[in-house]
N, C-alpha and C positions, 0 to 999 in steps of 0.2 A: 504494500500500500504506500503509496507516495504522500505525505502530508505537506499542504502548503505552510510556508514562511513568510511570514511579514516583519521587517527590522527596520525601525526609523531611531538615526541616531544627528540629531538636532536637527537642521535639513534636509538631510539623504536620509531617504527610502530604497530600501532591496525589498523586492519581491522577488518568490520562488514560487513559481506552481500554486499562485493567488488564484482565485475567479476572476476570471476576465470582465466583470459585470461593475468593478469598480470602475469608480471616475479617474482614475490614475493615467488612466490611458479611453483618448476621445478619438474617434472618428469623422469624419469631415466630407460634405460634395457638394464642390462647385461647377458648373456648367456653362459652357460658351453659348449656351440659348442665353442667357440670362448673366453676365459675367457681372455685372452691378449688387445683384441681388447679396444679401448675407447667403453663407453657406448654411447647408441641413447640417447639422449636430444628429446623426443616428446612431441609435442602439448598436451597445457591442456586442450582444449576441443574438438578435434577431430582428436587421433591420430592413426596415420596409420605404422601398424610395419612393414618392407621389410619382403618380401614371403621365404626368406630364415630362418627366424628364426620360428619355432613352437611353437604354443601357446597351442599346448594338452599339454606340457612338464607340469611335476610340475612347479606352480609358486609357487612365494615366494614374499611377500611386507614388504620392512620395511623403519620404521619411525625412524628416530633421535628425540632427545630431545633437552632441554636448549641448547642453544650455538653448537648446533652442523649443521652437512653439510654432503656433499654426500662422503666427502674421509675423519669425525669425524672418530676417534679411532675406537670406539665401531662398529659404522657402517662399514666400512670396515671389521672389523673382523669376521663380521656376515656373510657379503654377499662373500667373500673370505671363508670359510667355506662351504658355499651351491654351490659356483662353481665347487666345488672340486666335486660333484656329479652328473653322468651323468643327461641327458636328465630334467636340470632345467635352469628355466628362473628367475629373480631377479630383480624385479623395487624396485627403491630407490627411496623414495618422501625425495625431497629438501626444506626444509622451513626456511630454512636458515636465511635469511632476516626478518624473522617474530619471530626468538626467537632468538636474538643475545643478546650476554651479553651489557651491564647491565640490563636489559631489563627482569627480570622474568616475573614480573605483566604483561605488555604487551604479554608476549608470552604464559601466561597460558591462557591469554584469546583469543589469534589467536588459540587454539587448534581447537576451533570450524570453524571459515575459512578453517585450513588446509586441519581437516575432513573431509567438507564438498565441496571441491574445487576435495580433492582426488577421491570422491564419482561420483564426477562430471567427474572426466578421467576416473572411472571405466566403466562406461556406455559408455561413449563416446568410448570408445576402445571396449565393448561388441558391441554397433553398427556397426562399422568398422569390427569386425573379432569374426564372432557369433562361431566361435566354440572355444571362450575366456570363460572359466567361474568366473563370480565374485566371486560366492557362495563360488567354490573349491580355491579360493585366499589364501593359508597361511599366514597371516598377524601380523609380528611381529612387536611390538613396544618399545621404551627404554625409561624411562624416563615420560616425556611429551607426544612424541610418543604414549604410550598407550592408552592415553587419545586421543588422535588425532582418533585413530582407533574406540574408542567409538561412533565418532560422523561422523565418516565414516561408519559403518556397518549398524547404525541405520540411516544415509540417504539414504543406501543402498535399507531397506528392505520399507520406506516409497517410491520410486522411482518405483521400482521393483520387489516387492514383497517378497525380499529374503535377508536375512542377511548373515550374512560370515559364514564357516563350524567352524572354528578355528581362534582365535585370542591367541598370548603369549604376553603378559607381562613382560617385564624387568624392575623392581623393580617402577613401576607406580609412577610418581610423585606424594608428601605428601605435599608443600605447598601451598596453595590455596584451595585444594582437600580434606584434610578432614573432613570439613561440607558441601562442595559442595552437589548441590542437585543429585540424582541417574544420571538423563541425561547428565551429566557435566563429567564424570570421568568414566572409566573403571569398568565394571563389568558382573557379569555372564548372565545377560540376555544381553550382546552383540555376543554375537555368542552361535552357538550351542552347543561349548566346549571353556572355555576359562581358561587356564593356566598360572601361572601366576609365576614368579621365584625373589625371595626375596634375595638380597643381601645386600642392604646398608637400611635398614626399618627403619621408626622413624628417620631419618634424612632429608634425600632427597625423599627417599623412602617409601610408605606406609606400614603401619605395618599389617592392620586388613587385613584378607583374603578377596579380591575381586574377585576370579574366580572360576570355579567345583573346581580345584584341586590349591595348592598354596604351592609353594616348599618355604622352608626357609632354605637355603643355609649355611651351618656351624652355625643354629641358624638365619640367616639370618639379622642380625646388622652390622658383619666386618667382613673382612677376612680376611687370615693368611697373612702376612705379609704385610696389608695397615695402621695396626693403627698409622704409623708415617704418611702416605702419606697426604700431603697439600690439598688435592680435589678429589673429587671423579673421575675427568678424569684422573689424576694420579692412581688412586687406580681400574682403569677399566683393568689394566694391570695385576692386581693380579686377578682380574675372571674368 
């Protein structure tokens, strides 16, 4: 019997094998019918999207990293990008509360809850509206995110028999991760094609190749005009 954990030690929160039914972790869809509107806030384990929004549309999922949230830099700039394109849909997983600063240790290791909480709304919304596909999900992630995505595609495929088509990678978080064991961290056997885009490596960001193809961005260590910037969320303005 596996019994779940819950540890908050003054701002960090670990969770292990929690119900996914808390508010720890939110779900998010916004839509290029509608790109103005607030996004739905739906149920994390049995959500129902209104008949007005389409679910054959391209989807699109992306994860935040350390310290980030559903309106971080980085993530808005992402999903404000793909709204700009007709007939796409855009959930934002929220984990906000599970990787808040100061808090790294604690939130490399929620990667695995997130994953697997997110894994747990994919179905639950395949249930709800079968003509949703998991499989076709484009699944980007930043950071931590990536890693998030590893442990959601492969709860995917032990649940349902099917892993993700495409995961990308935004510079995959490097501390914790790189002697983690293979199932712990982002890599090519998590999806069919997985892409991976290197900009801040050997920092924050892993250096070694972890996907089919792996871009390294100006050399993929810094970019042109961050070497002064105090942090990488400063420095997410030059990418």
């Amino acid at each position: 019997m596996t019994h779940a954990r819950e540890f908050t030690i003054g701002p960090c929160q670990l969770q292990y094998y929690e119900p996914c039914n808390s508010d720890a972790i939110e779900f998010y869809l916004f839509t290029s019918d509608s790109p103005n509107d607030a996004p739905l806030l739906l149920d994390n384990i049995d959500p129902k999207v209104p008949s007005r929004i389409n679910l054959t549309y391209r989807n699109k999922l992306i994860v935040h990293g350390y310290n980030g949230h559903i309106d971080f830099n980085a993530t808005k700039i992402i999903r404000n990008a793909y709204l700009k394109q007709p007939r796409t849909n855009v959930f934002v997983v929220d984990w906000g509360k599970l990787s808040r600063l100061p808090c790294y240790p604690t939130a490399a290791f929620n990667t695995k809850q997130a994953g697997e909480c997110t894994a747990t709304f994919l179905i639950g919304l395949k249930a709800n509206h079968p003509e949703f596909s998991c499989r076709d999900l484009h699944s980007i992630g930043f950071s931590l995110g990536a890693h998030v995505l590893s442990f959601t595609s492969n709860a995917l495929e032990k649940s349902i028999g099917s892993k993700f088509r495409r995961i990308t990678g935004l510079d995959p978080a490097l501390p914790f991760f790189a002697t983690a064991r293979q199932q712990w961290k982002l890599d090519l056997t998590d999806a069919d094609f997985v892409d991976v885009i290197h900009t801040n490596a050997g920092v924050f960001g892993k250096i070694e190749t972890c996907g089919h193809v792996d871009f390294y961005m100006n050399g993929g260590q810094s970019q042109p005009m961050c070497e002064n910037a105090t942090s990488k969320y400063r420095c997410l303005r030059c990418v």
